[in-house]
mmCIF file as Biopython writes it, N, C-alpha, C and O atoms, coordinates in Angstrom:
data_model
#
loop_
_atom_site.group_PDB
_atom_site.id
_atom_site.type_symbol
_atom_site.label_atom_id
_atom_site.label_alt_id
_atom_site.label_comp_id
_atom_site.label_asym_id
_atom_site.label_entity_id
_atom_site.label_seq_id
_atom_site.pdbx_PDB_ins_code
_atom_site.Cartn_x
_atom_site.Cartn_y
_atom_site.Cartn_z
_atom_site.occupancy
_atom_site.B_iso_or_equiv
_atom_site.auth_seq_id
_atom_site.auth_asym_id
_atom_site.pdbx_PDB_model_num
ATOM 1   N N  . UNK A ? 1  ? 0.847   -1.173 0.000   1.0 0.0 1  A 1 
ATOM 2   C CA . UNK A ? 1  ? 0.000   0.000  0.000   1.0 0.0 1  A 1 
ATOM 3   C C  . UNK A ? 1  ? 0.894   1.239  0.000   1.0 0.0 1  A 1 
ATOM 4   O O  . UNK A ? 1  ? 1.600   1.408  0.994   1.0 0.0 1  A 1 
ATOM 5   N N  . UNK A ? 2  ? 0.937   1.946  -0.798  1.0 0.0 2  A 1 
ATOM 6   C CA . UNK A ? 2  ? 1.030   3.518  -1.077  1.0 0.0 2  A 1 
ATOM 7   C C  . UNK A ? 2  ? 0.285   4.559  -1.168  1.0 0.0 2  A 1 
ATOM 8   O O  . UNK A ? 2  ? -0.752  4.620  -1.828  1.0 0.0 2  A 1 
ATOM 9   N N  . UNK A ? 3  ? 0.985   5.832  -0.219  1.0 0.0 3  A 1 
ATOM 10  C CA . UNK A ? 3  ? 0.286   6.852  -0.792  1.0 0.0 3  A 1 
ATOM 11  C C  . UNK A ? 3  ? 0.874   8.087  -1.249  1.0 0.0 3  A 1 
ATOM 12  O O  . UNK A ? 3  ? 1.939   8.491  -0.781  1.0 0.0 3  A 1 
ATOM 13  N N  . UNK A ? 4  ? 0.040   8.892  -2.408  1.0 0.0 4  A 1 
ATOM 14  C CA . UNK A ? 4  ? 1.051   9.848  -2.738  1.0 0.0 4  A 1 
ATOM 15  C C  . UNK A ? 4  ? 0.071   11.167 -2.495  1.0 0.0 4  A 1 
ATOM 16  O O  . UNK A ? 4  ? -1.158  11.087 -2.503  1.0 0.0 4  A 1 
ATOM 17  N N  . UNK A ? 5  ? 0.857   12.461 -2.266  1.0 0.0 5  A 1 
ATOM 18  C CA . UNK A ? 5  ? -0.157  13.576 -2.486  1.0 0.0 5  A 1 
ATOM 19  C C  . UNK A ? 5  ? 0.140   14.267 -3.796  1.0 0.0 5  A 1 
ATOM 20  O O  . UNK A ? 5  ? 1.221   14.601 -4.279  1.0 0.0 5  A 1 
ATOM 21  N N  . UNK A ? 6  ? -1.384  14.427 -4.353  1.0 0.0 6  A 1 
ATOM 22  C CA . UNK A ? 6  ? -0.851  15.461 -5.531  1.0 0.0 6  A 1 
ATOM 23  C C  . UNK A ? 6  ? -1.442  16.915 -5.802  1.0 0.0 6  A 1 
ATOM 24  O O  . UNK A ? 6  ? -2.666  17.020 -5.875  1.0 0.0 6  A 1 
ATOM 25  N N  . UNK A ? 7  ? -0.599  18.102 -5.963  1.0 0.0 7  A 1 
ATOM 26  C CA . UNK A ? 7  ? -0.922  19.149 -5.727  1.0 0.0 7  A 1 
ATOM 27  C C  . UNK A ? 7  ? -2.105  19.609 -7.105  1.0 0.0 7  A 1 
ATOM 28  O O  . UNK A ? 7  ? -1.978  19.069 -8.204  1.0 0.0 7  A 1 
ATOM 29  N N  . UNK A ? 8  ? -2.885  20.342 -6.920  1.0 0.0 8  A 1 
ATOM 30  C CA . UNK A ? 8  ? -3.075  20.741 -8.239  1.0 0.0 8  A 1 
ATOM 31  C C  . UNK A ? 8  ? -3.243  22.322 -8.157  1.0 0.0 8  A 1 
ATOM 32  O O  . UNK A ? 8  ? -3.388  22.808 -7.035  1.0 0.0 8  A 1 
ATOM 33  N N  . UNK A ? 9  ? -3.236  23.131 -9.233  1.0 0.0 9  A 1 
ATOM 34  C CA . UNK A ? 9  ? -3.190  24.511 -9.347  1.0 0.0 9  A 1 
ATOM 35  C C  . UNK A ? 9  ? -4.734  25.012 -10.056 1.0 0.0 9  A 1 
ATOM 36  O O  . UNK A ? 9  ? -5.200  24.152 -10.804 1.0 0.0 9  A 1 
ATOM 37  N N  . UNK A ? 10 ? -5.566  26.274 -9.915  1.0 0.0 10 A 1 
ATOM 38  C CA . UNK A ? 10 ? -6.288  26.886 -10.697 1.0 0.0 10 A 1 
ATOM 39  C C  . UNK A ? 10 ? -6.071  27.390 -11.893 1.0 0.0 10 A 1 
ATOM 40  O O  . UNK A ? 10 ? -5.302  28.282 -12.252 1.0 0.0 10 A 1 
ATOM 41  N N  . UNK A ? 11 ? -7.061  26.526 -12.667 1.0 0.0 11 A 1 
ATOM 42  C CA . UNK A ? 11 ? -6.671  26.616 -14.161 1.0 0.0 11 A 1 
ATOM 43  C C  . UNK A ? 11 ? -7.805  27.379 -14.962 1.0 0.0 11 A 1 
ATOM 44  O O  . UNK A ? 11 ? -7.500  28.083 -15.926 1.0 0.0 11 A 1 
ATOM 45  N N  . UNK A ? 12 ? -8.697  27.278 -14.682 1.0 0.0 12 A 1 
ATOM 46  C CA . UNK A ? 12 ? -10.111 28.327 -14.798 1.0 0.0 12 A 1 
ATOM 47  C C  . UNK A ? 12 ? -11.636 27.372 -14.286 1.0 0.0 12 A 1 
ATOM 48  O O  . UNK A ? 12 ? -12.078 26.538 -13.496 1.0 0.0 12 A 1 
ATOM 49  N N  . UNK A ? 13 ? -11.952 28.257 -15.429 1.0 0.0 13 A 1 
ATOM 50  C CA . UNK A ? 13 ? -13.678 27.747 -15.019 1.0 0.0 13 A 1 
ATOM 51  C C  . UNK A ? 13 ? -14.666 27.771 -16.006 1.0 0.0 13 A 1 
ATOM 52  O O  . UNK A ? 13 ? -14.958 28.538 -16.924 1.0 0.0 13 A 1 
ATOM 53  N N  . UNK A ? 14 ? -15.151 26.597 -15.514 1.0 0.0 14 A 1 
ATOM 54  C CA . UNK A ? 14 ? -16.388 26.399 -16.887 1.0 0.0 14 A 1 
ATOM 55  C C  . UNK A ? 14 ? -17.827 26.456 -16.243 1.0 0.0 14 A 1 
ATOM 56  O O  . UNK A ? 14 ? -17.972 27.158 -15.241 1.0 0.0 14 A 1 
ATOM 57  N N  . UNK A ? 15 ? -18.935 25.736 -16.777 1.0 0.0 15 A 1 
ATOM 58  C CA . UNK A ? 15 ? -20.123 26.455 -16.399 1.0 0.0 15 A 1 
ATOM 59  C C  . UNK A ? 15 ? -20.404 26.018 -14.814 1.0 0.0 15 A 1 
ATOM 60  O O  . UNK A ? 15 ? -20.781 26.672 -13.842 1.0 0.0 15 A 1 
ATOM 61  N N  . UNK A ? 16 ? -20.068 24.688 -14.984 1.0 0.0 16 A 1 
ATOM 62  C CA . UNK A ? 16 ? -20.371 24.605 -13.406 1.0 0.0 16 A 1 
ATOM 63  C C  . UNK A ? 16 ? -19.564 23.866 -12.689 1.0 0.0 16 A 1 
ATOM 64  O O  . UNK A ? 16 ? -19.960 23.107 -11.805 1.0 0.0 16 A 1 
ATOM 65  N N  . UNK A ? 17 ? -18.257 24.044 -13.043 1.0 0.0 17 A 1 
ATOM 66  C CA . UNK A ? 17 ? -16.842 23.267 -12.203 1.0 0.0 17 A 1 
ATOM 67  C C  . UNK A ? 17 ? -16.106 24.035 -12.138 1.0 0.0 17 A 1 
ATOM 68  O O  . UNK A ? 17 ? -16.560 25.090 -12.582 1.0 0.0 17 A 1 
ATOM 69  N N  . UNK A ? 18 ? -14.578 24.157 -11.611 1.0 0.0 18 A 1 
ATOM 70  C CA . UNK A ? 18 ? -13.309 24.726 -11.773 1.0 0.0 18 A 1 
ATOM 71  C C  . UNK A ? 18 ? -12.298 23.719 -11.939 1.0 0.0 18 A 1 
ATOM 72  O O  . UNK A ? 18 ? -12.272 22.817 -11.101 1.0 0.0 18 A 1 
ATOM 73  N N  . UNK A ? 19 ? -11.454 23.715 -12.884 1.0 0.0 19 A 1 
ATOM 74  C CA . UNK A ? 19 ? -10.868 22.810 -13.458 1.0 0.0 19 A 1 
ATOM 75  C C  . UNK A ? 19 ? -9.341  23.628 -12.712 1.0 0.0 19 A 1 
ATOM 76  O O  . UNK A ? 19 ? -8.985  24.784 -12.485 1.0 0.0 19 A 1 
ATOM 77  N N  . UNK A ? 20 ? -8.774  22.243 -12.528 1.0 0.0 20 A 1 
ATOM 78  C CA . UNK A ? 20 ? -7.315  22.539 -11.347 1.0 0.0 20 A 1 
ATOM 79  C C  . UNK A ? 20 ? -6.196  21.720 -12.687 1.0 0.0 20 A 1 
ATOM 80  O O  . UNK A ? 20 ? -6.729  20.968 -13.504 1.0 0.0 20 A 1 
ATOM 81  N N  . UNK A ? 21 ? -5.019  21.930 -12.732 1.0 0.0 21 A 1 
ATOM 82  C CA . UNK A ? 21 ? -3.857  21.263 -13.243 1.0 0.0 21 A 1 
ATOM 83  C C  . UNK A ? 21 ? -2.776  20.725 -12.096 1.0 0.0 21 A 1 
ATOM 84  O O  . UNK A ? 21 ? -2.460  21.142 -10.982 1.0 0.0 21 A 1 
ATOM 85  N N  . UNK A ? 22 ? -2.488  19.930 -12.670 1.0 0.0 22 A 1 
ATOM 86  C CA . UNK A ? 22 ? -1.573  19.037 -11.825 1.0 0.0 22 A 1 
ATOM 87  C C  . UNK A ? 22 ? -0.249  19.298 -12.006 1.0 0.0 22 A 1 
ATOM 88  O O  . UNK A ? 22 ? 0.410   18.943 -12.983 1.0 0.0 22 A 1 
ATOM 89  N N  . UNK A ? 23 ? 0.299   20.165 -10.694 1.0 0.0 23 A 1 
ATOM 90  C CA . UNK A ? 23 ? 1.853   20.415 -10.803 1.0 0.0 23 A 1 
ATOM 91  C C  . UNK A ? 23 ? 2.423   19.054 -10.331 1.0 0.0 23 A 1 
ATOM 92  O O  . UNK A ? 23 ? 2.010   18.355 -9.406  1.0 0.0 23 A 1 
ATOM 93  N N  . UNK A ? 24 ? 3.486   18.827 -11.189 1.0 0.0 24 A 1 
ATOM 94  C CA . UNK A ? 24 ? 4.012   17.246 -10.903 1.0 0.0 24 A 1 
ATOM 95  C C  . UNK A ? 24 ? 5.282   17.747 -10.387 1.0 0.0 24 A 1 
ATOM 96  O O  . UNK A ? 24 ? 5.726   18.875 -10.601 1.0 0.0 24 A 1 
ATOM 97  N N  . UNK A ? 25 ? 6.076   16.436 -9.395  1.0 0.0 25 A 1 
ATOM 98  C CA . UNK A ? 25 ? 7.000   16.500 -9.081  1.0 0.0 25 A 1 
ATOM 99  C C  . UNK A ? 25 ? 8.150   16.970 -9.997  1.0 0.0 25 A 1 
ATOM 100 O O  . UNK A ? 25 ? 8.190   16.409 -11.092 1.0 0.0 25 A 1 
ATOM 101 N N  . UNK A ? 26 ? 8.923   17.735 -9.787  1.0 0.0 26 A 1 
ATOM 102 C CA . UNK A ? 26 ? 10.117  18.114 -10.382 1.0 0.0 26 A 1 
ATOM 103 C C  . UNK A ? 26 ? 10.562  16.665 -11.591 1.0 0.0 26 A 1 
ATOM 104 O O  . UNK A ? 26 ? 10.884  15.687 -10.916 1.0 0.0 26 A 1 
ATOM 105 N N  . UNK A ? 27 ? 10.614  16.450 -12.712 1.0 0.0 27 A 1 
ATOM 106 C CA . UNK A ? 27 ? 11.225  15.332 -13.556 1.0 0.0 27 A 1 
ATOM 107 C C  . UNK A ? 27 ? 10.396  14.069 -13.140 1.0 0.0 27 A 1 
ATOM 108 O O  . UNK A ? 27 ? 10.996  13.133 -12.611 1.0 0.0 27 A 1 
ATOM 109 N N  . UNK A ? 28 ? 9.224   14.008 -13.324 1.0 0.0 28 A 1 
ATOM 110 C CA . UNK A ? 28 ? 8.407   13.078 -13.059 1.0 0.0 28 A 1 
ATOM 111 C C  . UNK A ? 28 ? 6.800   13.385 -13.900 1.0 0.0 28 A 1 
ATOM 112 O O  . UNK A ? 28 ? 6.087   14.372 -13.716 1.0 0.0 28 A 1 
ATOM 113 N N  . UNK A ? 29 ? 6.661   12.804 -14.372 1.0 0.0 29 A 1 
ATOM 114 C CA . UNK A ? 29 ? 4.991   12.687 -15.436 1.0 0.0 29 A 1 
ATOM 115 C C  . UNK A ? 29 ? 3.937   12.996 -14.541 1.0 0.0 29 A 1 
ATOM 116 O O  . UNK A ? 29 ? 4.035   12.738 -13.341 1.0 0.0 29 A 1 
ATOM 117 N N  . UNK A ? 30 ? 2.626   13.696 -15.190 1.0 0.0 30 A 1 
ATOM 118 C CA . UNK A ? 30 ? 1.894   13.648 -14.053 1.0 0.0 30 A 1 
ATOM 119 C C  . UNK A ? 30 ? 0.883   12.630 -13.826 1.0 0.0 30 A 1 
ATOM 120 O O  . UNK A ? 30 ? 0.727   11.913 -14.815 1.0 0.0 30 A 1 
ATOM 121 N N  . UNK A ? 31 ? 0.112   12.328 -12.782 1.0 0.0 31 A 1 
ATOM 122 C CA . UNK A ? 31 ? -0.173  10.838 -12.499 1.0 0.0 31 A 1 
ATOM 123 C C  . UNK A ? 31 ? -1.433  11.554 -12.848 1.0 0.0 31 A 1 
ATOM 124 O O  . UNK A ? 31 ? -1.675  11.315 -14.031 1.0 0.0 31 A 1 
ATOM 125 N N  . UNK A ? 32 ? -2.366  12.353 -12.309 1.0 0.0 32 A 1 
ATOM 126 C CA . UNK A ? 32 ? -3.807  12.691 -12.875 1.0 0.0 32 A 1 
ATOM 127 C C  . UNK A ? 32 ? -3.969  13.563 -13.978 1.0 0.0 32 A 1 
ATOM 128 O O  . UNK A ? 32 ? -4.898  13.090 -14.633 1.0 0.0 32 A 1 
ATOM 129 N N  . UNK A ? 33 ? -3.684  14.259 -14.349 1.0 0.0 33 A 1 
ATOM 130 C CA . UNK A ? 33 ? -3.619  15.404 -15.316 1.0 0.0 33 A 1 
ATOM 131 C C  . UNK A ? 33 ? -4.236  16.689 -15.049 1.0 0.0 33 A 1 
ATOM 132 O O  . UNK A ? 33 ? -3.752  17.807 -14.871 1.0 0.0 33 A 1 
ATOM 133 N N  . UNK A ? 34 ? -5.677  16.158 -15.068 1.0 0.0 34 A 1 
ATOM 134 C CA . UNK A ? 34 ? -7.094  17.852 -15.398 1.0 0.0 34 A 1 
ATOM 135 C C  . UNK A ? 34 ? -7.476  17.092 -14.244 1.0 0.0 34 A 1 
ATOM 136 O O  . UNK A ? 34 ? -7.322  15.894 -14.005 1.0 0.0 34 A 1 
ATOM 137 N N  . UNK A ? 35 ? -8.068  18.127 -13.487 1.0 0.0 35 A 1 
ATOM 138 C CA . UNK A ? 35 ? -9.027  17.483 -12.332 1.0 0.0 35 A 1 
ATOM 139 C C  . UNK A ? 35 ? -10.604 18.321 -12.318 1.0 0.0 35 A 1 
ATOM 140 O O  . UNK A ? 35 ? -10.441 19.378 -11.710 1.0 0.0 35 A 1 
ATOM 141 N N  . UNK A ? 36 ? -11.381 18.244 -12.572 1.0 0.0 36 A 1 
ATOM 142 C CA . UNK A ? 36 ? -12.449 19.538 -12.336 1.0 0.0 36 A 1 
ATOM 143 C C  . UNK A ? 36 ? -13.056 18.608 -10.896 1.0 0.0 36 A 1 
ATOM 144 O O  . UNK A ? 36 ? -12.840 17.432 -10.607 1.0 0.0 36 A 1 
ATOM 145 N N  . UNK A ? 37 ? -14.061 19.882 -10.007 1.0 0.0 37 A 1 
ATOM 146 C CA . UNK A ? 37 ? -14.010 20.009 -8.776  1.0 0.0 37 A 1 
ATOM 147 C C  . UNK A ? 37 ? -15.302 21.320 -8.817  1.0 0.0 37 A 1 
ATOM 148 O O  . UNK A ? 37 ? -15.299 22.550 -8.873  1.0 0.0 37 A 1 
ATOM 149 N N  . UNK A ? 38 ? -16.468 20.090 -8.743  1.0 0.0 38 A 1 
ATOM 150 C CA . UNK A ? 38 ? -17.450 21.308 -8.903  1.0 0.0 38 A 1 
ATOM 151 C C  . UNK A ? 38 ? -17.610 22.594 -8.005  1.0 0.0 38 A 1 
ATOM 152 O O  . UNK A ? 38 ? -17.212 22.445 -6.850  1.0 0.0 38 A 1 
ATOM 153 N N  . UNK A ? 39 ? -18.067 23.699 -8.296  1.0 0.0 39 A 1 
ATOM 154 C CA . UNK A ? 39 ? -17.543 24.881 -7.699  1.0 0.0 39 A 1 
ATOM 155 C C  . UNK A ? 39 ? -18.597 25.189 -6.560  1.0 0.0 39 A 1 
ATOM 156 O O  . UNK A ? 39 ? -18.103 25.996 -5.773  1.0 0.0 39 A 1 
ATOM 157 N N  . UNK A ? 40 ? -19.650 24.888 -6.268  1.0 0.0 40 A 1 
ATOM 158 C CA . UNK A ? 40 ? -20.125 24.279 -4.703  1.0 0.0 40 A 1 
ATOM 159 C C  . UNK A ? 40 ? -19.182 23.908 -4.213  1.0 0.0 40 A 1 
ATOM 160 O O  . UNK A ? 40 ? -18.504 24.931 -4.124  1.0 0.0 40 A 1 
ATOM 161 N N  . UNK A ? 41 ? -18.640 23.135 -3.817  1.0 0.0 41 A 1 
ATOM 162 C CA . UNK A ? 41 ? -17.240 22.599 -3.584  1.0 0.0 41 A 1 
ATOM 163 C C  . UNK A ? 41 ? -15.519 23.533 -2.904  1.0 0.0 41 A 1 
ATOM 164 O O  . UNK A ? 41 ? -14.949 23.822 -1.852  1.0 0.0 41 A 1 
ATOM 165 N N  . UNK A ? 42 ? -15.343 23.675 -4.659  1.0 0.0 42 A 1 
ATOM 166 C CA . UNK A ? 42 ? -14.274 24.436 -4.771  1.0 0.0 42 A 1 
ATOM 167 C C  . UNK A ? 42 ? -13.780 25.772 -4.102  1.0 0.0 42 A 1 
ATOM 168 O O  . UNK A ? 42 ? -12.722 26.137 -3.591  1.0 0.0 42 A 1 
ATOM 169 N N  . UNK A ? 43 ? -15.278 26.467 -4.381  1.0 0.0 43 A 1 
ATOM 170 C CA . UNK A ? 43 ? -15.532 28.077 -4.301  1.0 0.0 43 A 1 
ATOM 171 C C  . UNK A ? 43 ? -14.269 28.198 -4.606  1.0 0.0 43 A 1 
ATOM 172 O O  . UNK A ? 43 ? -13.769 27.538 -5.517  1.0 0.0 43 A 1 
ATOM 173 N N  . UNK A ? 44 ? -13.379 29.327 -3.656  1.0 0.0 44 A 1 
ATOM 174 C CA . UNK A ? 44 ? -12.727 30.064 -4.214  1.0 0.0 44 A 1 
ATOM 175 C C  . UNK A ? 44 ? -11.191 29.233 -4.459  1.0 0.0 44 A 1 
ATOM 176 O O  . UNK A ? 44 ? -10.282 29.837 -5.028  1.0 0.0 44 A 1 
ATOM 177 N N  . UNK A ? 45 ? -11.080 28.409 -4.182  1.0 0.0 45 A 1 
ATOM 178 C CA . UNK A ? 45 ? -9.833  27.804 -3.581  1.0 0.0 45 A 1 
ATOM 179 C C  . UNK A ? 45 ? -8.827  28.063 -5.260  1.0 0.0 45 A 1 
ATOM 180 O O  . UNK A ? 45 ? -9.293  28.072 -6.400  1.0 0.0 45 A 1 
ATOM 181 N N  . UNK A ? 46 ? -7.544  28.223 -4.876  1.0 0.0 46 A 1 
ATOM 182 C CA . UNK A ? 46 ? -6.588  28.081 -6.204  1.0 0.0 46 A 1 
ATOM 183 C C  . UNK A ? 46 ? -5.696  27.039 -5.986  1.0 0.0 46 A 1 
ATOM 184 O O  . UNK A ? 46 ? -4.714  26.697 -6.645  1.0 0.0 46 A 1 
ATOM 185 N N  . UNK A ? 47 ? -6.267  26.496 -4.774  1.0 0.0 47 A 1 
ATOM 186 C CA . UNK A ? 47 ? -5.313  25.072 -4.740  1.0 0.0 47 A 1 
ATOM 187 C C  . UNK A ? 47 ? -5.660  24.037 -4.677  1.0 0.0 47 A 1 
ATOM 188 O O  . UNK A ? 47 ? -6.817  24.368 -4.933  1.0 0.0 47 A 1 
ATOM 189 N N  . UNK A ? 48 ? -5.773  22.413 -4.497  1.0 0.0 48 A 1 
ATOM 190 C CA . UNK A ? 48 ? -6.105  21.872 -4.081  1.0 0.0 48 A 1 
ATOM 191 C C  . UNK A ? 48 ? -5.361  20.893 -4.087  1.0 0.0 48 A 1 
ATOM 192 O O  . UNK A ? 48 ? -4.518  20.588 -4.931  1.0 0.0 48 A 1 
ATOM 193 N N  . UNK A ? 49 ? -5.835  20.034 -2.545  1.0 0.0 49 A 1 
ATOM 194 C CA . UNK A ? 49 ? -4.518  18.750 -2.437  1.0 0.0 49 A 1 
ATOM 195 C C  . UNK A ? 49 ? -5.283  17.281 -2.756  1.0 0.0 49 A 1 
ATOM 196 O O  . UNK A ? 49 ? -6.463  17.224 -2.410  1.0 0.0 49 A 1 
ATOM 197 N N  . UNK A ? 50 ? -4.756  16.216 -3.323  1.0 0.0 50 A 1 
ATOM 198 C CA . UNK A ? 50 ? -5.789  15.388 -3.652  1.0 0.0 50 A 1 
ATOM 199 C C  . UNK A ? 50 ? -4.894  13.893 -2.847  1.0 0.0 50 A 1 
ATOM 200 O O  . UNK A ? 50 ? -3.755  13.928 -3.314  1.0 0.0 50 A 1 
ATOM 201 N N  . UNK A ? 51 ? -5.000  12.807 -1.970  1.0 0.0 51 A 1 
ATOM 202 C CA . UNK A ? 51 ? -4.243  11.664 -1.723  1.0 0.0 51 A 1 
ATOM 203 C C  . UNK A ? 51 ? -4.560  10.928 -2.180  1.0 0.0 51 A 1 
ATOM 204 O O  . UNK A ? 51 ? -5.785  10.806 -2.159  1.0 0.0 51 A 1 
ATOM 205 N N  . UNK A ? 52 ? -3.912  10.067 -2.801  1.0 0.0 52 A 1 
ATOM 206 C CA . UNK A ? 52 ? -4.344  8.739  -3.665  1.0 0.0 52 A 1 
ATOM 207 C C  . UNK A ? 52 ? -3.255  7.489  -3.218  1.0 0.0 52 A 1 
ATOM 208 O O  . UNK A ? 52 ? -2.075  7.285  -3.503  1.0 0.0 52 A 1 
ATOM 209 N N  . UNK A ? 53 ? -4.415  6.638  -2.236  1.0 0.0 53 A 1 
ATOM 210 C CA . UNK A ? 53 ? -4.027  5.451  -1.569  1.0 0.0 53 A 1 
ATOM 211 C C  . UNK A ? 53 ? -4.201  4.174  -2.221  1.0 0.0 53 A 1 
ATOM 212 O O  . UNK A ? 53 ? -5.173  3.440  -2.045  1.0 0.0 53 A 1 
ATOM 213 N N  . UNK A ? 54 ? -3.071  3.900  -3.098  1.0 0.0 54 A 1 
ATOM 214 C CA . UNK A ? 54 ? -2.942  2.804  -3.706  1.0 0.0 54 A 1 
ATOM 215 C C  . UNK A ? 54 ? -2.854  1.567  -3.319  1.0 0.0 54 A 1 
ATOM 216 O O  . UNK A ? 54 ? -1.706  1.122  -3.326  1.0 0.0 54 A 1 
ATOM 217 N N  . UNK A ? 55 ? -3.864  0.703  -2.908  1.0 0.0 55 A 1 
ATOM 218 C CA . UNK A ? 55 ? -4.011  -0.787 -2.487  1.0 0.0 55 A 1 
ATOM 219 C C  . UNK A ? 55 ? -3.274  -1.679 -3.277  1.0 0.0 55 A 1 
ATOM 220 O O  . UNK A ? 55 ? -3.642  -1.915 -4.428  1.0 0.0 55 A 1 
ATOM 221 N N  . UNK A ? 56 ? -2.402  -2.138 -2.855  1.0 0.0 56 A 1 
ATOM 222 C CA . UNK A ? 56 ? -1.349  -3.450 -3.526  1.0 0.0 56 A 1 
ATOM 223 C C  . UNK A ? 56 ? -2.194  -4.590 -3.290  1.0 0.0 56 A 1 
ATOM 224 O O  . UNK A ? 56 ? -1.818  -5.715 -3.620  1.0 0.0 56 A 1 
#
């Protein structure tokens, strides 16, 4: 079992989400890419942290 955190950044907004990008580790691919995060939710945030607990 692993877990990793992945950051993502504010990338804009569409009609009823805010779509975040995934800053990846320095020389490393990114593992999610686009994330949208409906904006009920989101409101104002320009960041968001996401953990992804990988079951072996």
């Amino acid at each position: 079992m692993s877990k990793k955190i992945v950051m993502f950044e504010y990338e804009k907004e569409t009609k009823n989400s805010v779509r975040y990008k995934e800053i990846p580790d320095e020389g490393t691919a990114p593992i999610v890419g686009t994330l949208y995060i409906q904006k009920w939710f989101a409101g104002n945030s320009k960041t968001i942290e996401v953990t992804i607990d990988k079951k072996d």
